[in-house]
N, C-alpha and C positions, 0 to 999 in steps of 0.2 A: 499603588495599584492603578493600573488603568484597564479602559475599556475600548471594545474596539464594534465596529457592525461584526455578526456573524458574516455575511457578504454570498457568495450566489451558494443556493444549496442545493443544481442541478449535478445532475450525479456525473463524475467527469468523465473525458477520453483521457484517457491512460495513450500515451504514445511511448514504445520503446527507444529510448534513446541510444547516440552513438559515446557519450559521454561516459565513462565507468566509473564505476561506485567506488568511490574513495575509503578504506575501510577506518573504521573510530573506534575509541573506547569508550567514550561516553559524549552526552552532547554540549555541541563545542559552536561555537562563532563562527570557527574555519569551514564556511560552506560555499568553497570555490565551484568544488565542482559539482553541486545540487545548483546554483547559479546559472553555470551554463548549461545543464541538462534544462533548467527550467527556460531558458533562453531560444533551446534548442524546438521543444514542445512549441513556444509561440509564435516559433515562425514557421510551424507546422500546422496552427491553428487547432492548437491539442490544449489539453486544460492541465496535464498533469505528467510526470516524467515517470517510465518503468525503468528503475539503472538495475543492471547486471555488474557482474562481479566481470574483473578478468578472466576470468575461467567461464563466461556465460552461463554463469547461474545466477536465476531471479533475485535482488538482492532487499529494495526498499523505492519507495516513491522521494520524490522532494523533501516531503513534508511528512507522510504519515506510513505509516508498514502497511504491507501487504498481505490479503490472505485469500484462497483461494478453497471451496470445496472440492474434495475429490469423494463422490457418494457422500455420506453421512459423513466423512472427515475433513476434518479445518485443517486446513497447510498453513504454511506459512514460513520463510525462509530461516534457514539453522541463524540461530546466535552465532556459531562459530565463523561465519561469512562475515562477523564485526558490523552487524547492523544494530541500529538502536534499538533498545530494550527497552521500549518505550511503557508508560504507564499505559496506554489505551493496549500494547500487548497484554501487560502484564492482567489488565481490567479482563480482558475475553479468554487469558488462560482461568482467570477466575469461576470464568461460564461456562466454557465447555473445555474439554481436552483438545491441546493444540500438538499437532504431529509438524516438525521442525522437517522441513527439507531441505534439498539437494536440488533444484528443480531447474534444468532450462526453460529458455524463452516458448519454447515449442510447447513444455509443458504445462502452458495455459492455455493453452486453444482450447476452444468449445467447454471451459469451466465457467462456473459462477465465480466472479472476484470481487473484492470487496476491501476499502481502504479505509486505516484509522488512525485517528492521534486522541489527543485527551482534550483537544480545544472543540473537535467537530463528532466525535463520538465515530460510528461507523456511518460510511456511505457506498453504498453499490457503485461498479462502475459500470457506464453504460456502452465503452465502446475501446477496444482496447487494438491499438494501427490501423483504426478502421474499420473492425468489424463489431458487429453488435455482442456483448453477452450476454450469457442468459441469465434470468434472475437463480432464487433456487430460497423458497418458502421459508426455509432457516435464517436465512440475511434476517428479514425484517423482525423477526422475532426476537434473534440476538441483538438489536439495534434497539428495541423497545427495554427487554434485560440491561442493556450497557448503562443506563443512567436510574437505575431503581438502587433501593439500598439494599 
């Protein structure tokens, strides 16, 4: 067992990269191209990589899934697009009903978005190619939920 600092827990910029989402079945080593997406972000002066699928639909960050409100509904990209099915997914379909999409890059403008794994629980993002998002009163709440028993 080891230990690590938690490390900055400012909410990131989401930058979409040119890099495409490599599709998996489960989680692997082979993380070439989260590598150079994440390579791509830093010399962007961005904290975290948005990868699209071939097809340009939303697919997974680096490091943690993606989810997005549309009104009262969690998004979040279909399993079928071979993204991780991660425990911190699997933790927030525990919480509330998660709706699998379909969604291009465009279909994130002007939403609340919000990133998670199982090391950092959820985190808002704060600016996604630049522009700011908006919060949306449900984040915080399912963030407090994500670590109760």
């Amino acid at each position: 067992v080891t230990a690590r600092e938690l490390g900055d827990t400012t909410p990131p910029r989401l930058i979409t990269v040119t890099v495409p989402h490599a599709p998996y079945p489960h989680k692997t080593t082979a993380r070439g191209a989260f590598e150079r997406a994440a390579a791509e972000v830093w010399a962007a002066q961005g904290d975290e990589a948005l990868l699209l699928t071939d097809g340009q639909l939303v697919a997974e960050a680096t490091v943690w899934s993606v989810f997005w409100w549309e009104g009262e509904a969690l998004r979040t990209p279909a399993l079928a697009l071979h993204v991780l099915p991660g425990v911190a997914r699997a933790r927030i379909g525990e919480l509330v009903p998660l709706v699998e999409a379909w969604s291009g890059r465009g279909d994130l403008t002007g939403k609340s978005l919000f990133l998670a794994n199982a090391a950092r629980g959820i985190v808002p993002v704060a600016t996604l190619d630049g522009v700011p998002v908006p919060s949306h009163k449900r984040t915080a709440k399912l963030a407090r939920r994500f670590w109760s028993a």
